[in-house]
VOGU-3710 file (C-alpha; in Angstrom, 3 decimals, decimal comma):
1> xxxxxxxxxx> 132,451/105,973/88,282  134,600/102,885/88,581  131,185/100,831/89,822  129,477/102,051/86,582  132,930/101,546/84,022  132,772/98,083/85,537  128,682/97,493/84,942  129,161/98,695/81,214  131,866/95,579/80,421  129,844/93,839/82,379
11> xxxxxxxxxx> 127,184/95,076/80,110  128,813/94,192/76,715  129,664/90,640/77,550  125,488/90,485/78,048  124,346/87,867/75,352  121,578/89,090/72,750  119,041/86,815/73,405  115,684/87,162/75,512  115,910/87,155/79,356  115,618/89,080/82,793
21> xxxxxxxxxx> 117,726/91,011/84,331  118,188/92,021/88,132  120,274/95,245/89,543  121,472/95,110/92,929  123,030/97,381/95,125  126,258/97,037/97,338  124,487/95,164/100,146  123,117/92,296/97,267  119,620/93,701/97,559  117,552/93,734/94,134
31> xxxxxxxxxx> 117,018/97,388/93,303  115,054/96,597/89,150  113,909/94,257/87,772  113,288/93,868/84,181  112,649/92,125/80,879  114,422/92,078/77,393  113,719/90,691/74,063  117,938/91,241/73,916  119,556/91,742/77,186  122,374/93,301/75,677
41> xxxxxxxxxx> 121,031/95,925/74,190  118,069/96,903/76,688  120,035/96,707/79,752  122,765/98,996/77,925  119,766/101,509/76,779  120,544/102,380/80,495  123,838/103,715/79,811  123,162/106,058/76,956  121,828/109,607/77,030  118,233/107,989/77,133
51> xxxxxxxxxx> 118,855/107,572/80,036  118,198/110,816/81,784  114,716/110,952/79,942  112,117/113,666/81,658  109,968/110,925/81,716  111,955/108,497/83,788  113,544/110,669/86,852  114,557/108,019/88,875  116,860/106,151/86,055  119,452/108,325/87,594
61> xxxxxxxxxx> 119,545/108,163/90,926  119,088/104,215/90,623  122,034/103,516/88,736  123,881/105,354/90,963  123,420/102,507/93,589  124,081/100,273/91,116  126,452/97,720/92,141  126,266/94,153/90,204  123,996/92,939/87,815  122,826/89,478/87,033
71> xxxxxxxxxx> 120,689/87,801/83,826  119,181/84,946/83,300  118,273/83,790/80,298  114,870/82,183/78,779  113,479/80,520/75,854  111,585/83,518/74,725  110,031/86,716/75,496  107,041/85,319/77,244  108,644/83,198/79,595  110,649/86,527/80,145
81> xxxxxxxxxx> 107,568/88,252/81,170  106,264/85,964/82,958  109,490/85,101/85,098  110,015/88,809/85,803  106,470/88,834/87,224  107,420/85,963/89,578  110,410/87,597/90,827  108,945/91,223/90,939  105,929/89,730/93,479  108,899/87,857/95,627
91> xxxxxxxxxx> 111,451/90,730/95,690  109,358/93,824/95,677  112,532/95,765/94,400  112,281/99,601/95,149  112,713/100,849/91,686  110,190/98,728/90,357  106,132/99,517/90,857  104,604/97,184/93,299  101,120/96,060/93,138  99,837/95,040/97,020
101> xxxxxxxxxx> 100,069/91,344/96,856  97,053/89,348/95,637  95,983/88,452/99,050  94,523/91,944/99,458  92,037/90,936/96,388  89,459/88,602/97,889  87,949/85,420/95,816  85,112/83,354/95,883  85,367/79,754/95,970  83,270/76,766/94,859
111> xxxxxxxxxx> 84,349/73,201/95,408  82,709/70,951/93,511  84,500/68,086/94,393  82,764/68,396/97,884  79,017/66,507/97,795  77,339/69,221/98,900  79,458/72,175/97,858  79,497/76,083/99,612  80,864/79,397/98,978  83,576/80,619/100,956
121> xxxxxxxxxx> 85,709/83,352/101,217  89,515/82,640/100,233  92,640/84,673/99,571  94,963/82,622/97,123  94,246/80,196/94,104  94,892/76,484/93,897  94,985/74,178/91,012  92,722/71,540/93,038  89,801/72,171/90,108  87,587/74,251/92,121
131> xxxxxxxxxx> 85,850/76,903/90,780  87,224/80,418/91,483  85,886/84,138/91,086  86,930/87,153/91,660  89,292/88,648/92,122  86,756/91,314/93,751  87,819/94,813/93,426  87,114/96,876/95,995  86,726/94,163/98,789  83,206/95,223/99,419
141> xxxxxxxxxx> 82,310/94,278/96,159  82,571/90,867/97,266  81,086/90,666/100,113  77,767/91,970/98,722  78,125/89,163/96,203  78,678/87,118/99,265  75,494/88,448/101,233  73,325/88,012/97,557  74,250/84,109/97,590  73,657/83,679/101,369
151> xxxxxxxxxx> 70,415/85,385/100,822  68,581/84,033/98,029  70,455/80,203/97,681  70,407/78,403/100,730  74,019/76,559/100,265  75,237/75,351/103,684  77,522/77,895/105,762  79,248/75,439/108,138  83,313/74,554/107,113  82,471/70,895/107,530
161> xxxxxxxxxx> 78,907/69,261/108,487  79,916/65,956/109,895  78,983/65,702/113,105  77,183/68,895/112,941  73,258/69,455/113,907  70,807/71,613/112,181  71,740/75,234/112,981  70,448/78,640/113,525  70,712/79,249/109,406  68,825/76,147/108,772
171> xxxxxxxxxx> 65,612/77,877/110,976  66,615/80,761/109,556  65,560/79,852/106,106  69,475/79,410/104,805  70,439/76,497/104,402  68,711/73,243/103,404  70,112/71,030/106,851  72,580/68,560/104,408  74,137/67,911/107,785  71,189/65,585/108,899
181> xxxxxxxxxx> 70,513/64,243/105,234  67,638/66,465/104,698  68,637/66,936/101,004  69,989/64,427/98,298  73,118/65,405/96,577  71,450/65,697/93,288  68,632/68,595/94,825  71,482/70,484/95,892  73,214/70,491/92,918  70,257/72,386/91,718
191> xxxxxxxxxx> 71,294/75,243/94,246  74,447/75,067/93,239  73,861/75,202/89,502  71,822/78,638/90,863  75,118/79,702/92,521  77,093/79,248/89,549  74,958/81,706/87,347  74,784/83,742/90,281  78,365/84,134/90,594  79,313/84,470/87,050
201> xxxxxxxxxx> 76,868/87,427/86,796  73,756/85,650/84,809  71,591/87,010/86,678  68,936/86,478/83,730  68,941/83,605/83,029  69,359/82,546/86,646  65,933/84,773/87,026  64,333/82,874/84,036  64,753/79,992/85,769  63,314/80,645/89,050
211> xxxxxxxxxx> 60,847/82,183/87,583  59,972/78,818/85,607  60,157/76,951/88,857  58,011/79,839/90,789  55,143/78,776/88,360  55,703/74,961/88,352  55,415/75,552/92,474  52,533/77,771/92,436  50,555/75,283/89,264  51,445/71,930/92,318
221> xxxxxxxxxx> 49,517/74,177/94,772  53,362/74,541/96,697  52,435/78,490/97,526  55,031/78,645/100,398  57,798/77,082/98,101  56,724/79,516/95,002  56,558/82,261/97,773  60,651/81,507/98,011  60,918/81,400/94,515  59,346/85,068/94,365
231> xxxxxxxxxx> 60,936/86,617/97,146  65,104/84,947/95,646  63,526/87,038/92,116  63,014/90,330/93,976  66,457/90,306/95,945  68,293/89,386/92,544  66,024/91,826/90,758  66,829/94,558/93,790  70,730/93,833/93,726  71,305/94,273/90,087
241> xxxxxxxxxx> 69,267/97,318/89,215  71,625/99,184/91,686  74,391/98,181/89,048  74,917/100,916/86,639  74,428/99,667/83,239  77,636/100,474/80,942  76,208/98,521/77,953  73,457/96,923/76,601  75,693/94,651/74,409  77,091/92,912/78,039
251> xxxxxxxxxx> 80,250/92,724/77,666  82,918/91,770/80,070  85,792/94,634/79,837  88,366/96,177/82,792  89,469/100,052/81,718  92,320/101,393/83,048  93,022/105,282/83,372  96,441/106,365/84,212  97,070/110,258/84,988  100,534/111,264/86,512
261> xxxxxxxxxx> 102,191/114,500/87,531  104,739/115,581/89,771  106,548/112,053/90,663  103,125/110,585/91,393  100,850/108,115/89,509  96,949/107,553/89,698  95,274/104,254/88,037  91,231/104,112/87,897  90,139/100,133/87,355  86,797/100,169/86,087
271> xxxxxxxxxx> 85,390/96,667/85,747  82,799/96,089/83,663  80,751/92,115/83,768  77,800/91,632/81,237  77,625/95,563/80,617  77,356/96,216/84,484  79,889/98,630/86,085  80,491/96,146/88,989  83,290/97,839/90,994  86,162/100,287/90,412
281> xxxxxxxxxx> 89,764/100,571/92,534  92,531/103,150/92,241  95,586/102,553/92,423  98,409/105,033/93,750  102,496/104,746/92,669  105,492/106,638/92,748  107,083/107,156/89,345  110,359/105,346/89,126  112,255/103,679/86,190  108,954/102,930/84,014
291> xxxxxxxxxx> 107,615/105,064/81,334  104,327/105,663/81,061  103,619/102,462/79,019  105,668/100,501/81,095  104,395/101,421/84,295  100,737/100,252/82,998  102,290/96,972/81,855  103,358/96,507/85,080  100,308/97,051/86,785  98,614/94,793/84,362
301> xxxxxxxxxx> 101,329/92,073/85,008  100,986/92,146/88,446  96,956/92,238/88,833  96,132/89,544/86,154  99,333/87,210/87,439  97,264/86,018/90,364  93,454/86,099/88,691  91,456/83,701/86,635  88,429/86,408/86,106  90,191/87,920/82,651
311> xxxxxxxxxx> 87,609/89,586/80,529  87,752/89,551/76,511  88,720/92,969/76,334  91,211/95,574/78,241  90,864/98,955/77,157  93,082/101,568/78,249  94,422/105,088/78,468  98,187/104,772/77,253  99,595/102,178/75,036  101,481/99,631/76,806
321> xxxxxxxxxx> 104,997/97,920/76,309  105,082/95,068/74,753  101,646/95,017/74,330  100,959/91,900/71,864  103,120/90,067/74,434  101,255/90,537/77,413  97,899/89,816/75,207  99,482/86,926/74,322  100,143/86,208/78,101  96,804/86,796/79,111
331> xxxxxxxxxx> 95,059/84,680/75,878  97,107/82,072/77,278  95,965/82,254/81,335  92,454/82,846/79,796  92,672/79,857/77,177  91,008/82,332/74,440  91,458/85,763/72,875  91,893/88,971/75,058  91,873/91,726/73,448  94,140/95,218/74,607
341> xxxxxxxxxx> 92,852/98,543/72,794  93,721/102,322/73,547  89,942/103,361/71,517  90,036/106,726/69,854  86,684/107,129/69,329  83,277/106,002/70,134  81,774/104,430/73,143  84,836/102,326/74,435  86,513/105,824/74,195  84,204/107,373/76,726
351> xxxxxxxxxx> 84,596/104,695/78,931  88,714/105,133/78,662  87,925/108,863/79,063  85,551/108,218/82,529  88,365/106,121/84,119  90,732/109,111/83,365  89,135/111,590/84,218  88,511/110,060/87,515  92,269/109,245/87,784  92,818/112,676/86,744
361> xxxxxxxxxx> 90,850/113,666/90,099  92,507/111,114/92,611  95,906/112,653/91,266  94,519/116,310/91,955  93,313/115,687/95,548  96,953/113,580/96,073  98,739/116,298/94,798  96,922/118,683/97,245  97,784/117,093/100,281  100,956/116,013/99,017
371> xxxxxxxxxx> 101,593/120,229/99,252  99,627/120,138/102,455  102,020/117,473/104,214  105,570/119,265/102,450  104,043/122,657/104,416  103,628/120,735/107,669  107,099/119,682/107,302  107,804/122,760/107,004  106,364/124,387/109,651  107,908/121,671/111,727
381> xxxxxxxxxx> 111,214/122,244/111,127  110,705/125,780/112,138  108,871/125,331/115,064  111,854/122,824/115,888  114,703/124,582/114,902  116,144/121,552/112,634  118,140/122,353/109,911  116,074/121,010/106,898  112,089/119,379/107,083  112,464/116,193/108,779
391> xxxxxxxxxx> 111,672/114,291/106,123  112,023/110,771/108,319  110,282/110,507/111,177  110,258/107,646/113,487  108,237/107,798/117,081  108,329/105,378/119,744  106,479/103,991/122,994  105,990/101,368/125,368  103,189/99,444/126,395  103,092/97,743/129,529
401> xxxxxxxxxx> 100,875/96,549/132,716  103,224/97,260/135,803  106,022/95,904/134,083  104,558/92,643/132,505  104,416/92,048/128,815  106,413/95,120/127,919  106,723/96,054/124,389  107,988/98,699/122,548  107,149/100,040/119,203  108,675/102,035/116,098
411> xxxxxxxxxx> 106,629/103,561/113,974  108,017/105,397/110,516  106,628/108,964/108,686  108,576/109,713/105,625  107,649/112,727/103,613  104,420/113,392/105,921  102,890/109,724/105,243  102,970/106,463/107,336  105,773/103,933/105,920  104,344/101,077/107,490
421> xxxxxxxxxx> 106,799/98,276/106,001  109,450/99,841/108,272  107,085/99,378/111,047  109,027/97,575/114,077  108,168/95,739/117,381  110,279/95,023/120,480  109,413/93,029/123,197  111,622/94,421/126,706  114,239/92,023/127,511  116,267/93,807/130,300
431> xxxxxxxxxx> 114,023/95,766/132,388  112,353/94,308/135,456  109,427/96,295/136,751  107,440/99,463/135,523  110,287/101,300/134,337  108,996/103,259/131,369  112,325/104,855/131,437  114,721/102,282/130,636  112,300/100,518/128,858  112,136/103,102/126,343
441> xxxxxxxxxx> 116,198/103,753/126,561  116,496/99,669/126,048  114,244/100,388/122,538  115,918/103,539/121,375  119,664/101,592/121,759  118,366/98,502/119,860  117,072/101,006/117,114  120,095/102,821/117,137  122,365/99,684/116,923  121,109/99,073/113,296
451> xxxxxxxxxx> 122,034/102,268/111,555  123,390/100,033/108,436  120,005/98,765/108,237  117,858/101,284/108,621  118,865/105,475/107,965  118,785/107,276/110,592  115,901/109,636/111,666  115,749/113,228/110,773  113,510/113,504/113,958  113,327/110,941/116,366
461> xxxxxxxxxx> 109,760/111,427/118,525  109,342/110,478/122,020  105,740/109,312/123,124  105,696/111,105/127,183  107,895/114,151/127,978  110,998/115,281/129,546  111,836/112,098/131,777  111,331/109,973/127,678  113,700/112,308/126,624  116,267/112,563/128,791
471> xxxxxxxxxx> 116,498/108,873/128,844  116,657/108,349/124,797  119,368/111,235/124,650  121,244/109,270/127,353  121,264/106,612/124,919  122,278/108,712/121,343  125,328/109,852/123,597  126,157/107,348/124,857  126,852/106,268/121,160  128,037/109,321/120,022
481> xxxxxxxxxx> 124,819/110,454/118,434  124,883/113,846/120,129  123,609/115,626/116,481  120,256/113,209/116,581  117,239/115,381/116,529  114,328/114,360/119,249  111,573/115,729/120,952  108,803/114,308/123,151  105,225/114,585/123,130  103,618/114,785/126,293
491> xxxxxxxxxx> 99,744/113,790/126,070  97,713/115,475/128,373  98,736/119,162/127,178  100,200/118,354/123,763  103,439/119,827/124,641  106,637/119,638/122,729  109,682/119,369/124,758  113,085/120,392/123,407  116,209/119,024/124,292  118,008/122,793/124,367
501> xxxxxxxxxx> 114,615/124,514/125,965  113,944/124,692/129,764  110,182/125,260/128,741  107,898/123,183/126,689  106,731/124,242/123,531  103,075/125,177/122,950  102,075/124,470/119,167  98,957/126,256/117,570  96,385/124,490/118,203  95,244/123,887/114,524
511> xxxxxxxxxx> 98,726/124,249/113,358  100,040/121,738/111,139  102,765/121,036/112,631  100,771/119,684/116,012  98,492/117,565/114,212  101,127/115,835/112,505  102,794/115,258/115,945  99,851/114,359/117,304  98,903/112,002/114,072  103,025/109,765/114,172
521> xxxxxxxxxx> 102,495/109,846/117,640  99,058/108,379/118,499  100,030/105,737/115,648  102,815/104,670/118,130  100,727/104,176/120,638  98,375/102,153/118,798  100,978/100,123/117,310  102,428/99,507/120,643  98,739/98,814/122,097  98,005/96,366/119,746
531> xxxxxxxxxx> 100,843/94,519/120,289  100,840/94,482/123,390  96,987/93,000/123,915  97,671/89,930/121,334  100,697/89,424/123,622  98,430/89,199/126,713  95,844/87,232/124,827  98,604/84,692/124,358  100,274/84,887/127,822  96,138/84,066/128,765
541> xxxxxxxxxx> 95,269/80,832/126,844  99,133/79,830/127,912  98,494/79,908/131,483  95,101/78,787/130,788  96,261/75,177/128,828  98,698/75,244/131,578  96,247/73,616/133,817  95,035/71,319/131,387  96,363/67,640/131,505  97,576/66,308/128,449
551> xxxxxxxxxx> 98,242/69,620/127,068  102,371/69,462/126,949  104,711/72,111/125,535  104,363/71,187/122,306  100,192/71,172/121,839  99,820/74,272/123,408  102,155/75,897/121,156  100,062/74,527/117,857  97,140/75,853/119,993  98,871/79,129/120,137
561> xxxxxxxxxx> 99,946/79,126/116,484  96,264/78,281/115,158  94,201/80,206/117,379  96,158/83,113/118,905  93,181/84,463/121,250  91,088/83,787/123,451  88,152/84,797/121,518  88,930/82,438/118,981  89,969/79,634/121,089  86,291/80,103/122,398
571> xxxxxxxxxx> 84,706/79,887/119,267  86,390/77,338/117,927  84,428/73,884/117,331  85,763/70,427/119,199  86,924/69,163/115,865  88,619/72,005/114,890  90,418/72,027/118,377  90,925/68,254/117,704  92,806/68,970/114,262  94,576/72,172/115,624
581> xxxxxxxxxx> 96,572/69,980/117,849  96,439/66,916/117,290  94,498/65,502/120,148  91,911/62,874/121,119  88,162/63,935/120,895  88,121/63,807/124,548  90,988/65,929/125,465  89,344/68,432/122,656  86,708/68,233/124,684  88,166/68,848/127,584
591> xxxxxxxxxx> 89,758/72,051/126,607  86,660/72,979/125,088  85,004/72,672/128,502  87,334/74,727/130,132  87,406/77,943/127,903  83,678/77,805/128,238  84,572/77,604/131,628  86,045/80,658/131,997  84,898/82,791/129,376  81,686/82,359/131,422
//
C-alpha cells in the first residue's frame, strides 16, 4: 500500500497537459504504456473505483506491480499518440497489446531511381523515394502478387546486373537481358509503368493497355510479340477473377472485427483494394488494461505505424478511442482524408458483420482448445502427483556429435502453449567429451542460477530418462531446490520417470497428458537440433576459410556474419563475396573456387 500512497502524490503533482506516460515495476521494466490529453487526470482514472471495471481485469493485478511512474510531456495529443506508438513497438510492455513487429508484414519494392528498376521483396520502409506496397496481409498474398509480376512483366530478377550475362530467366521468357544492353532505359520504363498498375491493383486499365498494344503488334504483322501480349491478358485476367468481388464501386477499405470472451481477443482484417477482397489476417490478444475501444486503437496504431498502403476508409466493429485523433494521424501518413466508421446499416454494415462473425469463430475454436489445453494440465498434474496444473513448463536437451559443438536448449509451455520469447540457448562450456550427463546438469545449473530473471518452473522436463534426471536433481539440491518438480521423458517407449517412483510411468496412449509431453518435449529437441546444425555450418566454412590465404581473423568473421552457411556461401556471387568482406576480386575468386571445390 505504501508503493501505491506514494504513486497517487506522485500522481497529483502530474501536470494537466497532453503527454505519455510509462509504469514500471520494481526492477525498472516498463509494464503500460499510455497516452493522455491530461496526464493528471487519466493516469489518476487508475486510482478510482473505475478502476476495477469488468471490462478491464488486468487494471488490478498491474498496478499491483506498480512501482514508479514517469511522463513526458508533448505539444499535443497527436504527437502523444504517435510517441506512445514509438515506444510501445521498442518496449513491448506486458500490459500493453503487442502487434508482431512490422517485419512479419512483407512489402514490395520499386526503385525508380535505379535505370532499369525491379521488384523485390523487402521487410522495412525507407525514405530513399522508392515506391513501396504492401504491407501484404497474409504473407502469401504477396507472393502471388510477386509470381503475377514475374510472370506476365519481364522486369529483371538479378540484385545487380553489372557484370552479369544473360541468364536462365532471360531464355526463359522473363526478363528482357538489360544486363547486355538489350533494352534502352526508356522501353523498360514501359514495363515498369505495367508494374506500377499492376501493383497498385489496376488491373484494367493495365489490361486496356495491353490489349491496345496486342492489336498494334498483331496490325505490324509482330504475331509472336502480340502472342505475349495475349497470353500477359489471360494470366492477369486468370489471377483477378479468383478475387472475390466485394464491390462494384472499387473501393479501397480494411474492416476490422473484434469478438472477445473469456480473457481472450480475436481481430478479422479484411482488406478490400478496388472492390476486391484481396487478403484477410486474424489477429489473437490477451485482454489486459484496454477496453474494448482501446484495444482496437491499439491494433490500428500499431499496423498502420509501419505502412504506406492506407485506404480511404476503415470500417469497424467497435468504436475506437480517440477516434478523430487517430483519423487525423492516419490523414496525415496518407496526405488525404481517411475516413473511420462503425456502419449501422447497409452494405458497409455487412461487411463489418462478415469480419465479425468470422472473429466470432476464431474466438470459438480458441476458446475450445483453450479448455482442451487447461484439461491436459489437468490430467497432468494428476498423473504427476504435483500439487496444482503446472502451469510453466520448461524442457530441456542437448545436442551434440561425440562431444563437439554441444548445445543445450530451454524451451517454455505456459498455460498449455509454446512461449517462445523465453526460448533460451546454451552452448557447453565445461564438459569435455560425450557426456550427456553433465552436459545437461551444466544447463539445468545455469538455468537455475537466474531465478530473479526468470520464475521458476512448475515442472521442469527432462529430454532422456532416469540417468537426465538424476543428474538435473543433483543440481536443484545441490542449490537447495529439493521442492522443484521434474520428470524425464524417455523416447523410445514414451515413458515418464518420477523422481519418488522405482518404475516408469506408462501414460495412455491418446491421453492428453502424453501428447503434451510428447509435444514441449520434441520442441526441445528441435530447438536444440537447430541450433546445433547452424553451429556446425559455421564451425564448417571456419575451418574451410581457414585454408584460404588472405582470409585473416577478421574477413572470415564478416564472412561468417553475412553468410552463416555453407549453402549460402555457395550460392553467393563473386561480387557479393567481394562486398561481404571486403576483398580483392581475385581473392573473391579464390574463395569462390574453393566452396565450389568442395561442395562438389
Amino acid at each position: 500500500m505504501q508503493a501505491i500512497d506514494r504513486l497517487q502524490e506522485k500522481v497529483r503533482g502530474l501536470p494537466d497537459a497532453p503527454g505519455v506516460y510509462l509504469f514500471r515495476d520494481r526492477r525498472g521494466h516498463v509494464l503500460y504504456i499510455g497516452k493522455a490529453l491530461s496526464l493528471r487526470k487519466r493516469v489518476g482514472s487508475y486510482f478510482t473505483e473505475a478502476a476495477d471495471a469488468p471490462d478491464r481485469p488486468m487494471i488490478r493485478p498491474m498496478l499491483e506491480q506498480v512501482a514508479d511512474l514517469e511522463f513526458i510531456i508533448t505539444a499535443n495529443e497527436l504527437e502523444a499518440l504517435i510517441l506512445e506508438s514509438n515506444l510501445i513497438k521498442s518496449h513491448k510492455p506486458r500490459y500493453n497489446i503487442i502487434l508482431k513487429d512490422d517485419k512479419h508484414y512483407p512489402f514490395l519494392k520499386l526503385d525508380l531511381k535505379d535505370p532499369f528498376p525491379w521488384v523485390r521483396v523487402v521487410r522495412r520502409i525507407k525514405d530513399d523515394g522508392a515506391l513501396y506496397y504492401g504491407p501484404y496481409v497474409p504473407t502469401t498474398a504477396m507472393w502471388d502478387v510477386l509470381a503475377l509480376v514475374n510472370k506476365t512483366i519481364p522486369l529483371r530478377k538479378c540484385r545487380s546486373i553489372k557484370g552479369r550475362r544473360l541468364c536462365l530467366e532471360y531464355h526463359l521468357g522473363r526478363c528482357v537481358g538489360p544486363c547486355e544492353g538489350l533494352i534502352g532505359e526508356s522501353a523498360y520504363g514501359e514495363l515498369v509503368d505495367q508494374a506500377r498498375l499492376l501493383l497498385e491493383g489496376k488491373d484494367q486499365e493495365l489490361t486496356k493497355r495491353l490489349e491496345a498494344q496486342m492489336h498494334q503488334a498483331a496490325e505490324a504483322l509482330q504475331f509472336e510479340q502480340a502472342a505475349k501480349y495475349r497470353d500477359q491478358i489471360a494470366s492477369l485476367r486468370q489471377v483477378f477473377e479468383r478475387q472475390r468481388i466485394i464491390s462494384p464501386r472499387g473501393e479501397n477499405q480494411d474492416v476490422f472485427g473484434l469478438a472477445a470472451e473469456g480473457g481472450e481477443a480475436q481481430v478479422q482484417l479484411f482488406l478490400i483494394r478496388r472492390g476486391r477482397l484481396i487478403g484477410r489476417e486474424t489477429f489473437t490478444f490477451e485482454l489486459k488494461a484496454e477496453t474494448m475501444g482501446g484495444l482496437l486503437s491499439s491494433l490500428i496504431e500499431q499496423f498502420y505505424l509501419g505502412a504506406r498502403d492506407i485506404p480511404q476508409e476503415i470500417l469497424l466493429s467497435h468504436p475506437l478511442e480517440d477516434a478523430s485523433l487517430i483519423a487525423a494521424w492516419l490523414a496525415s501518413r496518407a496526405n488525404r482524408r481517411v475516413e473511420l466508421l462503425v456502419p449501422r446499416r447497409g452494405r458497409k454494415a455487412r461487411l463489418v458483420q462478415l469480419a465479425l462473425t468470422n472473429a466470432q469463430e476464431a474466438l470459438a475454436l480458441s476458446l475450445r482448445s483453450s479448455r482442451s489445453r487447461e484439461q491436459a494440465l489437468k490430467d497432468l498434474q494428476e498423473a504427476l502427483d504435483l500439487s496444482a496444473p503446472p502451469r510453466r513448463i520448461e524442457a530441456y536437451d542437448i545436442s551434440n556429435i561425440s562431444g563437439t559443438l554441444a548445445v543445450g536448449s530451454q524451451v517454455v509451455w505456459e498455460d498449455g502453449k509454446a512461449k517462445k520469447s523465453a526460448y533460451k540457448r546454451y552452448k557447453i562450456k565445461t564438459v569435455q567429451g560425450p557426456d550427456d550427463f553433465a552436459m545437461l546438469a551444466e544447463v539445468v545449473r545455469r538455468r537455475l542460477h537466474k531465478t530473479e530473471e526468470m520464475p521458476l518452473p512448475d515442472l521442469m522436463l527432462l529430454d532422456g530418462g532416469r540417468g537426465q534426471l538424476n543428474a538435473a536433481l543433483g543440481v536443484a539440491r545441490e542449490l537447495g531446490l529439493h521442492a522443484l518438480p521434474m520428470v524425464g521423458l524417455a523416447k523410445e517407449e514414451e515413458l515418464v520417470f518420477h523422481p519418488s517412483r522405482s518404475t516408469p510411468i506408462a501414460l495412455p496412449e491418446r491421453s492428453r497428458a502424453r501428447q503434451l509431453l510428447q509435444q514441449i518435449r520434441d520442441e526441445s529437441h528441435r530447438f536444440a537440433i537447430t541450433y546445433h546444425r547452424a553451429l556446425r555450418g559455421k564451425s564448417a566454412i571456419r575451418s574451410l576459410l581457414d585454408d584460404v590465404p588472405g582470409i585473416g581473423a577478421k574477413r572470415r568473421r564478416a564472412l561468417l556474419t553475412q553468410f552463416g552457411s555453407l549453402r549460402r556461401l555457395r550460392e553467393a556471387s563473386i561480387d557479393e563475396l567481394r562486398r561481404a568482406a571486403g576483398i580483392s576480386e581475385s581473392l573473391a575468386t579464390t574463395i569462390h573456387d574453393v566452396v565450389g571445390a568442395v561442395s562438389a
